[in-house]
Backbone atoms as SQL, in Angstrom:
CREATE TABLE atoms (id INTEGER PRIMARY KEY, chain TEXT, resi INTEGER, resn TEXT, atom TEXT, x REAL, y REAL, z REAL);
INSERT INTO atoms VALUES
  (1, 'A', 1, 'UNK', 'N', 8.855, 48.627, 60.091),
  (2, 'A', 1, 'UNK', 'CA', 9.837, 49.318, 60.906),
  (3, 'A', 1, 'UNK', 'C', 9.150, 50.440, 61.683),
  (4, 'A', 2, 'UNK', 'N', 9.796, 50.599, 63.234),
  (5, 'A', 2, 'UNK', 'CA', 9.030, 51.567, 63.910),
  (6, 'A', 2, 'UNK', 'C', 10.272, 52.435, 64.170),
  (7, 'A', 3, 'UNK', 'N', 10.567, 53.281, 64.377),
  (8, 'A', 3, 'UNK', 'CA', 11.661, 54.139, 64.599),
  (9, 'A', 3, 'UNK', 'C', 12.950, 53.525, 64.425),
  (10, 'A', 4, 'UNK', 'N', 12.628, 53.015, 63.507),
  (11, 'A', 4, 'UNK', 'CA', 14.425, 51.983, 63.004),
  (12, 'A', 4, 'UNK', 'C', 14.198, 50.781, 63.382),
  (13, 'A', 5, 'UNK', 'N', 13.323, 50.426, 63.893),
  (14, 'A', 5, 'UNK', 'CA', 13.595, 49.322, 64.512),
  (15, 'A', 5, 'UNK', 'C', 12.532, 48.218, 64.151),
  (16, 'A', 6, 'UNK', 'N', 13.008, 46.764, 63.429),
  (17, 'A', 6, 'UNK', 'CA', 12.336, 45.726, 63.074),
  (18, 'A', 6, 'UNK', 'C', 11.521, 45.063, 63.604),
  (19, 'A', 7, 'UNK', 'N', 10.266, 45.336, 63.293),
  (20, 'A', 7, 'UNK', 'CA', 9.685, 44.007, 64.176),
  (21, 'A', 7, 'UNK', 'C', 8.704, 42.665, 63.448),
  (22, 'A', 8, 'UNK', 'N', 8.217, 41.651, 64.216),
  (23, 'A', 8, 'UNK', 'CA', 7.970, 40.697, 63.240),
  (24, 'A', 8, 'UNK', 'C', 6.642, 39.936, 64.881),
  (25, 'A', 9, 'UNK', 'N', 5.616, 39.991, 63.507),
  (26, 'A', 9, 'UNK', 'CA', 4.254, 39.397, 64.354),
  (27, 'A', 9, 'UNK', 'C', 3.484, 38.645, 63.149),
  (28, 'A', 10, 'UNK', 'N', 2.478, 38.274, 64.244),
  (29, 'A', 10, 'UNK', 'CA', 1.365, 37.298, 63.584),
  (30, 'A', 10, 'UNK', 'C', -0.109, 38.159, 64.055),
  (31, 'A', 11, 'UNK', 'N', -0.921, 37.970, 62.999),
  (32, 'A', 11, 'UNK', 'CA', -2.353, 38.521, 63.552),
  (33, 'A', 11, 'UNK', 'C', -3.661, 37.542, 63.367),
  (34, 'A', 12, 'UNK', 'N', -4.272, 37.885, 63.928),
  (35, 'A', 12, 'UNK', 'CA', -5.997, 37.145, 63.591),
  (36, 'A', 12, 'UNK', 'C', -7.174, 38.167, 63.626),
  (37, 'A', 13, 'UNK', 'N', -7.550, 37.989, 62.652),
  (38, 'A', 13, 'UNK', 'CA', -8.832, 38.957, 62.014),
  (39, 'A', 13, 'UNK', 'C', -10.231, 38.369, 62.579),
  (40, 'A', 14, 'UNK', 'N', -11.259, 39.067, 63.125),
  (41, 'A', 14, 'UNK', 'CA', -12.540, 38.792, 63.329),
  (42, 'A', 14, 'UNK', 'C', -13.141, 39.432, 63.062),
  (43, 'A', 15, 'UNK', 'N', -14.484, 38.436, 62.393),
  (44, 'A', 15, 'UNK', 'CA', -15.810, 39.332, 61.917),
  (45, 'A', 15, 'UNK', 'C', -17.117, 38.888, 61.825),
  (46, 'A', 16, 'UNK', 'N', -18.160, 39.289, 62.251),
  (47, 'A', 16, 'UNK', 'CA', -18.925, 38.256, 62.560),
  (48, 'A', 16, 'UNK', 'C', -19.661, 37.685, 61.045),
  (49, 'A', 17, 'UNK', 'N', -20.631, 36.369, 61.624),
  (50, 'A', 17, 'UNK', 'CA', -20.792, 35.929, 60.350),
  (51, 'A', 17, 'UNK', 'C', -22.827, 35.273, 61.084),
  (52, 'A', 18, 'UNK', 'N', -23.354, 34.646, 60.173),
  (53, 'A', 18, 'UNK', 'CA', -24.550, 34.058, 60.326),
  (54, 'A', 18, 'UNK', 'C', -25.713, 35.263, 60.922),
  (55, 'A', 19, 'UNK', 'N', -25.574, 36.183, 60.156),
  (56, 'A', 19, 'UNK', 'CA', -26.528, 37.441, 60.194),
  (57, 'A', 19, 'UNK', 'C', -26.166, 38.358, 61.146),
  (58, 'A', 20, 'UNK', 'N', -24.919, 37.820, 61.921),
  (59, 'A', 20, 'UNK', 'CA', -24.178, 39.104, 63.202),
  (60, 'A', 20, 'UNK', 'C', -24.486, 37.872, 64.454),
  (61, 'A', 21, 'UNK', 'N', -25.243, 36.594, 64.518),
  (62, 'A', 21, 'UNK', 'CA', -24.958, 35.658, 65.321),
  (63, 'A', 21, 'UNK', 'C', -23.893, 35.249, 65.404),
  (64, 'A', 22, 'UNK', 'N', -22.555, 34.960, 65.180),
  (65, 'A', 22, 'UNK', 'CA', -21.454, 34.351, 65.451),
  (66, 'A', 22, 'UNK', 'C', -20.027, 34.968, 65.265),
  (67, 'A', 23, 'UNK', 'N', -19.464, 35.389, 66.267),
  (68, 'A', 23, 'UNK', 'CA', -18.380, 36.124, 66.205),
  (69, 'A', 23, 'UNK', 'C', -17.298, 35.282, 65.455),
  (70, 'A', 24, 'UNK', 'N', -16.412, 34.742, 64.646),
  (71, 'A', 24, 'UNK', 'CA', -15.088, 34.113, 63.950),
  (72, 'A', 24, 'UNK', 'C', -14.015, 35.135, 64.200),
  (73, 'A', 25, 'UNK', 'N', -13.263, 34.174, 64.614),
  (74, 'A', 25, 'UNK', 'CA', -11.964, 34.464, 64.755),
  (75, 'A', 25, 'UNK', 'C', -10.661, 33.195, 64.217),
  (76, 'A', 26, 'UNK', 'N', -9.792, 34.144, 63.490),
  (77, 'A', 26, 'UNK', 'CA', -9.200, 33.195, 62.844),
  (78, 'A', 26, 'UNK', 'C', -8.115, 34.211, 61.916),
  (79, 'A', 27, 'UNK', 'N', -7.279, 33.074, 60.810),
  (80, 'A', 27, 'UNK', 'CA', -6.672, 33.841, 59.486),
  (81, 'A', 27, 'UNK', 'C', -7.519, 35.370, 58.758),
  (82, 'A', 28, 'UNK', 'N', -6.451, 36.215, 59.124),
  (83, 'A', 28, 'UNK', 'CA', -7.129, 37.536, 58.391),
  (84, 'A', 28, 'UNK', 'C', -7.951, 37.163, 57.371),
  (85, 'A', 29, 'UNK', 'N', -8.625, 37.866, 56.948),
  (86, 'A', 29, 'UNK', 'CA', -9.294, 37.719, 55.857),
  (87, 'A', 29, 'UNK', 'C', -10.171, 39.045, 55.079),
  (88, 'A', 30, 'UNK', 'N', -10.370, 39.741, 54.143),
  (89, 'A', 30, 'UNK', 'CA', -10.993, 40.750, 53.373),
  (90, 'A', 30, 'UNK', 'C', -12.279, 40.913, 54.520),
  (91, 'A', 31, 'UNK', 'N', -12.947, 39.950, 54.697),
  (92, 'A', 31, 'UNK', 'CA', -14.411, 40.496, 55.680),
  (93, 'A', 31, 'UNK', 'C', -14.238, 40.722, 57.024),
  (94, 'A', 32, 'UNK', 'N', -12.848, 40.653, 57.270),
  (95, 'A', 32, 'UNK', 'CA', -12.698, 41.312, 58.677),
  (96, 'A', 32, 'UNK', 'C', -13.062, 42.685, 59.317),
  (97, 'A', 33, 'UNK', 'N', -13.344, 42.954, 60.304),
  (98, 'A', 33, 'UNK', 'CA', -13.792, 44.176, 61.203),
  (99, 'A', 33, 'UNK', 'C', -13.036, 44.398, 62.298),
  (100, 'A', 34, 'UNK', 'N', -12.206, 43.290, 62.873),
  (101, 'A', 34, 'UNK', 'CA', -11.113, 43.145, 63.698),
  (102, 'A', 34, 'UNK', 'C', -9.998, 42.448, 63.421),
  (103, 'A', 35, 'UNK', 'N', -8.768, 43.179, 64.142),
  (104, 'A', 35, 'UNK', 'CA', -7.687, 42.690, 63.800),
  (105, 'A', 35, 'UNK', 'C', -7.032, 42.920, 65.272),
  (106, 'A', 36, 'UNK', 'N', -6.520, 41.474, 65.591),
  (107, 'A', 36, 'UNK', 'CA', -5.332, 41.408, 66.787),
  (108, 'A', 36, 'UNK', 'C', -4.336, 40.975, 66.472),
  (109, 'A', 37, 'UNK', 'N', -3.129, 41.741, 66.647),
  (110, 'A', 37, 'UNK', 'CA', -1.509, 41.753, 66.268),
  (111, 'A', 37, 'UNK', 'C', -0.413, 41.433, 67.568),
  (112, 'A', 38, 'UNK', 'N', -0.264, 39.905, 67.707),
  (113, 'A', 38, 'UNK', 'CA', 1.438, 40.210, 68.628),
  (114, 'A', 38, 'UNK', 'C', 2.670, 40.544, 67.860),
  (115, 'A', 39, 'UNK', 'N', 3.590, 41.028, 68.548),
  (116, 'A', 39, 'UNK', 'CA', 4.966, 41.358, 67.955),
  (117, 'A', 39, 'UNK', 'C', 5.993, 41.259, 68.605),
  (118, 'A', 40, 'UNK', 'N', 7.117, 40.920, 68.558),
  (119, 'A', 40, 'UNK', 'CA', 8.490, 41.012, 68.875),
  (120, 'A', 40, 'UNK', 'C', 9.352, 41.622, 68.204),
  (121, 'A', 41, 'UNK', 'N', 10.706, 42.303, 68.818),
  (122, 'A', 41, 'UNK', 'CA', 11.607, 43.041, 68.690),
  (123, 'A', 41, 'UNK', 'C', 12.843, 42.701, 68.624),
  (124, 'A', 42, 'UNK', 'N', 14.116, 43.501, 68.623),
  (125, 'A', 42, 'UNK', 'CA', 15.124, 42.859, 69.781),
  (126, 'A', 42, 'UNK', 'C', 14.907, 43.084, 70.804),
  (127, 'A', 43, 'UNK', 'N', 13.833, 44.330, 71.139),
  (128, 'A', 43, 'UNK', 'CA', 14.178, 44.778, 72.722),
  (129, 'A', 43, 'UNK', 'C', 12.985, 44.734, 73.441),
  (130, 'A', 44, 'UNK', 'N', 11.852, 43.964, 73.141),
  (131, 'A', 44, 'UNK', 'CA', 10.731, 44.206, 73.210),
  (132, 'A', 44, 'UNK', 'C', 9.524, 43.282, 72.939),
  (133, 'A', 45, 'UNK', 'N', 8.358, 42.959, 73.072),
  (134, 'A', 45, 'UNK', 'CA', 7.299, 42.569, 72.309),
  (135, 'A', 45, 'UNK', 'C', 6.238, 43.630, 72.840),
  (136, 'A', 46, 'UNK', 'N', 5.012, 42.956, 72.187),
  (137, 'A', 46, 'UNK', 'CA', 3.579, 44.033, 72.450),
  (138, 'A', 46, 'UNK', 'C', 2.653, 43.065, 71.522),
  (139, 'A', 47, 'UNK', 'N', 1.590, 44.149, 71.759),
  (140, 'A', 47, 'UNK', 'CA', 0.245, 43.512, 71.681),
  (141, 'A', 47, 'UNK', 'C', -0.795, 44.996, 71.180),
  (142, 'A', 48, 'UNK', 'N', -1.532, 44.770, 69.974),
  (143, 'A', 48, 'UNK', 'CA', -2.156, 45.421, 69.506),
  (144, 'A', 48, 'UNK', 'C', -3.634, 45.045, 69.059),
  (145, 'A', 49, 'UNK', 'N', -4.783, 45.861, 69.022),
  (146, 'A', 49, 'UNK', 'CA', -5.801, 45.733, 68.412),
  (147, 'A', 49, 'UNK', 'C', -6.330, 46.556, 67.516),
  (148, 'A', 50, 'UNK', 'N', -7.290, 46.566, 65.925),
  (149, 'A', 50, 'UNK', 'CA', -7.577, 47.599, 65.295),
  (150, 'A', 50, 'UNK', 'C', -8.750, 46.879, 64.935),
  (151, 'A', 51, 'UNK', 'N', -10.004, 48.329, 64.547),
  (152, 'A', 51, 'UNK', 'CA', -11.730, 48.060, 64.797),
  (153, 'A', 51, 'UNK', 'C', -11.824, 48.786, 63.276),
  (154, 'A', 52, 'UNK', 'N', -11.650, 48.232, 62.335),
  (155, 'A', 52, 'UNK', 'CA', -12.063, 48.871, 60.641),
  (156, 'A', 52, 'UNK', 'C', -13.413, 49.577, 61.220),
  (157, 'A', 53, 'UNK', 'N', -13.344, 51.063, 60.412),
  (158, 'A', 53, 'UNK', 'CA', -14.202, 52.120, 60.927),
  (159, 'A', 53, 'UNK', 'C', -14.995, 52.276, 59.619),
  (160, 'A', 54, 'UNK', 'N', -16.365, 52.880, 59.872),
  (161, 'A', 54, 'UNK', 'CA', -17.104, 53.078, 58.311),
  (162, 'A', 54, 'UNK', 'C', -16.834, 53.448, 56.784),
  (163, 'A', 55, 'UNK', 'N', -15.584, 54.509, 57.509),
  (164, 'A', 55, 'UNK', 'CA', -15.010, 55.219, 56.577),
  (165, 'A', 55, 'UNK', 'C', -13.584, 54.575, 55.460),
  (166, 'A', 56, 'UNK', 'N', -13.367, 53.383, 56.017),
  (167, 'A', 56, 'UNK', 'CA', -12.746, 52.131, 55.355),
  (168, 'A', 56, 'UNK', 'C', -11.157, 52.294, 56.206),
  (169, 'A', 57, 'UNK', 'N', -10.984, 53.294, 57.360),
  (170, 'A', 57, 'UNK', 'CA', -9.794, 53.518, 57.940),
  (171, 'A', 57, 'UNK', 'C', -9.905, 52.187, 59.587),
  (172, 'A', 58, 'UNK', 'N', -8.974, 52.400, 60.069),
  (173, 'A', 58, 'UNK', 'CA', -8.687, 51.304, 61.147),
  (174, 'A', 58, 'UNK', 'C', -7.892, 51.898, 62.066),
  (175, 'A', 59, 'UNK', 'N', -8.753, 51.911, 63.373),
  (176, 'A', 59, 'UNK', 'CA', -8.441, 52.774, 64.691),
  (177, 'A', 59, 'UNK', 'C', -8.102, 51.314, 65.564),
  (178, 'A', 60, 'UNK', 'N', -7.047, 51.955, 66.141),
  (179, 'A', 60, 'UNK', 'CA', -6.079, 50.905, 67.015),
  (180, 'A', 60, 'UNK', 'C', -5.559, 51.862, 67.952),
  (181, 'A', 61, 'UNK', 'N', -5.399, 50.556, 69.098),
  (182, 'A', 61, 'UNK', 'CA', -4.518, 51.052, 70.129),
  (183, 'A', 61, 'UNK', 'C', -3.388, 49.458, 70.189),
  (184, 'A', 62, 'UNK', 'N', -2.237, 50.244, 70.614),
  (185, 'A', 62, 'UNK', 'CA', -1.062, 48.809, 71.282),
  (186, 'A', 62, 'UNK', 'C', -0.333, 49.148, 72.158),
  (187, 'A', 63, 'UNK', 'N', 0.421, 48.768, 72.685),
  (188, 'A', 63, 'UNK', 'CA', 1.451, 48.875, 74.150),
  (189, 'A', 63, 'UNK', 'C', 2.570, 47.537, 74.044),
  (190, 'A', 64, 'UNK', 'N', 3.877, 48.473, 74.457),
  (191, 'A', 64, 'UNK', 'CA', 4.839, 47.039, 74.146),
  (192, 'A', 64, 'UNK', 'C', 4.765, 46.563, 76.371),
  (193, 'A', 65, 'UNK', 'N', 5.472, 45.573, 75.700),
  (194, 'A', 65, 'UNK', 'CA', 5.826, 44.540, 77.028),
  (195, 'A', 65, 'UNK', 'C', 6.119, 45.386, 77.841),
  (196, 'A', 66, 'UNK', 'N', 5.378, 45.390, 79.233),
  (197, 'A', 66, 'UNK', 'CA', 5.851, 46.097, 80.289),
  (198, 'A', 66, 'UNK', 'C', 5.390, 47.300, 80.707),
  (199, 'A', 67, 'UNK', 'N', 5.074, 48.292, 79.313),
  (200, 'A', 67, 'UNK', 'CA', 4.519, 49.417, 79.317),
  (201, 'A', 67, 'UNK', 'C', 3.163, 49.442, 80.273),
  (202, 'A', 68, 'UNK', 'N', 3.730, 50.756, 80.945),
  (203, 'A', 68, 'UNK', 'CA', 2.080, 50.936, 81.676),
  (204, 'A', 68, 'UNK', 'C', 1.220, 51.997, 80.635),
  (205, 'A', 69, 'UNK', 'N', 1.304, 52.044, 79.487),
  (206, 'A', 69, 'UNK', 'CA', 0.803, 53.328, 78.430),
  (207, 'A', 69, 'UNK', 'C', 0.760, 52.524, 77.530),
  (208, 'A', 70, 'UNK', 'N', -1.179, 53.108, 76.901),
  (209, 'A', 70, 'UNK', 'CA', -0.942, 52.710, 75.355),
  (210, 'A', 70, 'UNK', 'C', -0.565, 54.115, 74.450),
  (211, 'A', 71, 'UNK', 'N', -1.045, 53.519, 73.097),
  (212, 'A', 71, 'UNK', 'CA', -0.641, 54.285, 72.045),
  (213, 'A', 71, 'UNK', 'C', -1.629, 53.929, 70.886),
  (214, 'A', 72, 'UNK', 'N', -2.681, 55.050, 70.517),
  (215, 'A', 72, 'UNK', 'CA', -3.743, 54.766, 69.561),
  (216, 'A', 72, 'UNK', 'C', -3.441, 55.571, 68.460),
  (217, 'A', 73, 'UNK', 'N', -3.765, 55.001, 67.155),
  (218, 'A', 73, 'UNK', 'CA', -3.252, 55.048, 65.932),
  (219, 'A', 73, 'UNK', 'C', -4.132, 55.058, 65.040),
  (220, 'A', 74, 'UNK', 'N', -4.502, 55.179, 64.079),
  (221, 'A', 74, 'UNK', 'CA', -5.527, 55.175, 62.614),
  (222, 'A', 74, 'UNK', 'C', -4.880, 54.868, 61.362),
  (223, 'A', 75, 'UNK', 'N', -4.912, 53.609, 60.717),
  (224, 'A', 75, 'UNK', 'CA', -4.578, 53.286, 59.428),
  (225, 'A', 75, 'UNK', 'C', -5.564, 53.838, 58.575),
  (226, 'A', 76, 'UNK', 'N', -5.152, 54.901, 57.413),
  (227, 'A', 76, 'UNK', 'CA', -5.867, 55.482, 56.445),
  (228, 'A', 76, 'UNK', 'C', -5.523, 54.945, 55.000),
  (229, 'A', 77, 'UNK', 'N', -6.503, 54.154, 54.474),
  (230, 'A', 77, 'UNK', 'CA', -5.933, 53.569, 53.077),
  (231, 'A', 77, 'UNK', 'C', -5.586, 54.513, 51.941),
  (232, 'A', 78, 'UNK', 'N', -4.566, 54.204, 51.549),
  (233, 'A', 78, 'UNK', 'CA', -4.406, 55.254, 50.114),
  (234, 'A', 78, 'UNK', 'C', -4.590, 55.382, 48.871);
């Protein structure tokens, strides 16, 4: 929920693999380093990305449909 309001997406996680030769992209997964998120609303969809940072947190930016503005964010694990 974002300010009351429900939303519902799908994501795909990437990370590279074969010594840092091959970027994968696909089903999230624990060895991910990237994460891309669509979403829908009732009033709305968007599109997000987040880059897992050294410190085990995850810096993102997203923007809904239409918006000329993003909005960057930091997931901090607890």
């Amino acid at each position: 929920m974002i300010n009351g309001t429900k939303s519902v997406g799908t994501g795909l996680g990437s990370h590279f693999e074969n010594g840092g030769n091959t970027y994968v992209t696909g089903p999230a997964s624990d060895k991910d380093t990237g994460l891309a998120v669509g979403y829908v609303n009732k009033d709305s969809y968007g599109i997000c990305t987040y880059y897992r940072q050294a410190d085990g947190s995850w810096k993102g930016i997203w923007t809904y449909g239409g918006s000329q503005k993003i909005t960057s964010e930091t997931w901090t694990p607890q």
